[in-house]
Every structure is written in structure tokens, then in C-alpha cells.
LUMGU-575244 format. One record per residue (C-alpha): x, y, z; residue in one letter. Coordinates in steps of 0.02 Angstrom, whole numbers. Layout:
atom east=X north=Y up=Z aa=A $
...
END
This chain:
atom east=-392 north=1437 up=1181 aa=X $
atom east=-373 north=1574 up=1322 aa=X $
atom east=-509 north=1643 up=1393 aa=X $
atom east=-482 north=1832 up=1384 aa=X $
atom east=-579 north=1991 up=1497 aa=X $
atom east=-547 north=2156 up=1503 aa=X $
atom east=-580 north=2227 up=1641 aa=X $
atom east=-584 north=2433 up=1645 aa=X $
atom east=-508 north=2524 up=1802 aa=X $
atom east=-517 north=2682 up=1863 aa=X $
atom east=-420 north=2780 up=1740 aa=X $
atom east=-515 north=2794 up=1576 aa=X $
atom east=-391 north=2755 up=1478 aa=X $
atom east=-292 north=2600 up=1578 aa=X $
atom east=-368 north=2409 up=1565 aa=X $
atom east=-322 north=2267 up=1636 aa=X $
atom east=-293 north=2094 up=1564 aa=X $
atom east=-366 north=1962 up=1656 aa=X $
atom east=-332 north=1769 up=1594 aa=X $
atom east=-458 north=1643 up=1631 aa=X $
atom east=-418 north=1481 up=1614 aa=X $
atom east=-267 north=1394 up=1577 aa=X $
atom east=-263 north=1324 up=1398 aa=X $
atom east=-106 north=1391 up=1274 aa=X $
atom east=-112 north=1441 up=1101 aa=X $
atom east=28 north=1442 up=980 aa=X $
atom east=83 north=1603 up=911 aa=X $
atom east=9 north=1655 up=784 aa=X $
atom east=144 north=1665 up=668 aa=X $
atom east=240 north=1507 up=637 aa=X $
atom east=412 north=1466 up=561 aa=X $
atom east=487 north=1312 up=492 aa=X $
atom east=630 north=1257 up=587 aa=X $
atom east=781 north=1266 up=500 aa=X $
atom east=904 north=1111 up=517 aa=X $
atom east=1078 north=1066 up=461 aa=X $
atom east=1097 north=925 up=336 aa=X $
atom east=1121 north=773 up=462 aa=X $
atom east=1013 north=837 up=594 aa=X $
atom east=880 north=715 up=638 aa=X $
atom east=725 north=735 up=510 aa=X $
atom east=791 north=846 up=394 aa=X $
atom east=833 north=798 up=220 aa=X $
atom east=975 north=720 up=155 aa=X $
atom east=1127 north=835 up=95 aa=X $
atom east=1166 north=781 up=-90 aa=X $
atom east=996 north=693 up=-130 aa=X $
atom east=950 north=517 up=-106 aa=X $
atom east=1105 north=451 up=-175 aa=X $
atom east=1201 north=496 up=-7 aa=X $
atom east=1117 north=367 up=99 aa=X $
atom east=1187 north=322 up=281 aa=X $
atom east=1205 north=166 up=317 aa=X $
atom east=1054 north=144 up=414 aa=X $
atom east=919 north=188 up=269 aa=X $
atom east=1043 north=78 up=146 aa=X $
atom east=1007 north=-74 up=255 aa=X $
atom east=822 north=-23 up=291 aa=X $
atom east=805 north=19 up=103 aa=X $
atom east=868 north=-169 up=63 aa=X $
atom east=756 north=-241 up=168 aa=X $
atom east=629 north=-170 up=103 aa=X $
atom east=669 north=-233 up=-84 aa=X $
atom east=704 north=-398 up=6 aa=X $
atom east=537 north=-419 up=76 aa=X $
atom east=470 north=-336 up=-101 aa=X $
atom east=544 north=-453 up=-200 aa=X $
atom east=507 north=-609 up=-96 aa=X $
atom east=348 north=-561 up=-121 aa=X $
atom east=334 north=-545 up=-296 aa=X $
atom east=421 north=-715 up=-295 aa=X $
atom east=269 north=-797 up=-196 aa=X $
atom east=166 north=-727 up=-339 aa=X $
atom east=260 north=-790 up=-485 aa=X $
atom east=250 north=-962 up=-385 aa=X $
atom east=82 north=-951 up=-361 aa=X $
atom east=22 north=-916 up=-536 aa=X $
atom east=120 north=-1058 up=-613 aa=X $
atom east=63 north=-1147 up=-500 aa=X $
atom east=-104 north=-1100 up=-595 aa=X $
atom east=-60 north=-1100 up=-756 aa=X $
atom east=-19 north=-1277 up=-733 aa=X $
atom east=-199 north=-1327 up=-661 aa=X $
atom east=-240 north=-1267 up=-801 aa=X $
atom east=-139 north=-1339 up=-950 aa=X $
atom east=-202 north=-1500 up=-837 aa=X $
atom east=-380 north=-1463 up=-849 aa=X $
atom east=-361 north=-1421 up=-1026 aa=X $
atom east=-258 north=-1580 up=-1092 aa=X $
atom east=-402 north=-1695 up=-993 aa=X $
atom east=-535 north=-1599 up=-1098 aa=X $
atom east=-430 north=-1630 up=-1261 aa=X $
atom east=-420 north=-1821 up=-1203 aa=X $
atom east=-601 north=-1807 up=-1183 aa=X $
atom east=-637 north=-1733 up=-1346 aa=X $
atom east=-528 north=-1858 up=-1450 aa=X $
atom east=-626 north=-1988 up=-1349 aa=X $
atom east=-788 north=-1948 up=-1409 aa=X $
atom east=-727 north=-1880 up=-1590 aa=X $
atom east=-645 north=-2050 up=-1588 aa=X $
atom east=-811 north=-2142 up=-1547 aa=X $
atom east=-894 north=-2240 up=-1691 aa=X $
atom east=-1061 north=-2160 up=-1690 aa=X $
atom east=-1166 north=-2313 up=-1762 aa=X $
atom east=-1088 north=-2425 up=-1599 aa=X $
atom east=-1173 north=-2393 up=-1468 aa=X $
atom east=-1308 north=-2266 up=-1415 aa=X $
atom east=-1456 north=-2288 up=-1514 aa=X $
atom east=-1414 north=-2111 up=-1582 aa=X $
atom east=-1469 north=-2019 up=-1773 aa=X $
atom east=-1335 north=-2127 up=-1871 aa=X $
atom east=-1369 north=-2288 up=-1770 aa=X $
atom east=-1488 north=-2389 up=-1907 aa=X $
atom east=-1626 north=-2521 up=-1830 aa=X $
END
């Protein structure tokens, strides 16, 4: 921001402007710039369907990436799901083991008689 003084001179009426410093301002009043569909930043004419060929490539490499992605994370979980149907049929194994177990064989337990 500007440093402003006025300074008065010898006629009453007459002042003088004096800048101090050197910093700008913008004006105050601003305007959007107005561009031509095609003009570097501005929107495309027609919507998105009227890509160039530049943000069609960029666009499918970014579903590329996106869906490669995704991919990993489908992997992954079955990957998990798996462990887990694992770890589940060795506790079923486990189960049928001891359901299978005659209970007056072996451990001294509350049907074994003495």
C-alpha cells in the first residue's frame, strides 16, 4: 500500500500529492477477463464433451491409474477373505476334533468314571 501526504501550498485551494514509498495497489475496481473459447484457461466451448486431445489422454490416465488402483484393492481383500475362510476351516477341524473326542477316554473329566 502507498504511502500518501498531502502537502498544502501556497494557494489555499491547490495541494500537492506526494507518494512515499514505492509499493502498488490494484485498482480498486476489478474485472474478469474475458476469453475466447480455446484461449488458455478458459472453459471449454460445448461442455466437457468437446475434449482436446490433450485432457482425453490426461483424463485416461487418470482412470488408468484409478482403476489400477481399485484393482490392487480387490487383490488385496481376497487376498483376505481367503486368510480367513483358512482360519475358519482350521477352527471347524478343530471343533469336529474335540466334538469327535470320546469324553470318558482320556482326561479325567465329569463323565470319566473311577
Amino acid at each position: 500500500m502507498a504511502l500518501i501526504k498531502f502537502i498544502k501550498m501556497n494557494h489555499p485551494i491547490s495541494t500537492k500529492l506526494v507518494v512515499l514509498g514505492m509499493r502498488h495497489r490494484a485498482p480498486l475496481s476489478t474485472f474478469a477477463r474475458a476469453m475466447a473459447a480455446g484461449d488458455t484457461g478458459s472453459p471449454k466451448a460445448g461442455g466437457s464433451a468437446s475434449a482436446d486431445a490433450f485432457s482425453q489422454r490426461e483424463k485416461s490416465n487418470e482412470d488408468f491409474h484409478i482403476r489400477s488402483r481399485e484393482r490392487e484393492k480387490l487383490l488385496e481383500l481376497k487376498k483376505r477373505i481367503s486368510e480367513q475362510h483358512d482360519h475358519l476351516r482350521r477352527l471347524e477341524e478343530h471343533l469336529d476334533e474335540l466334538s469327535n473326542m470320546d469324553p470318558g477316554a482320556g482326561g479325567g473329566g465329569k463323565g470319566s468314571k473311577q
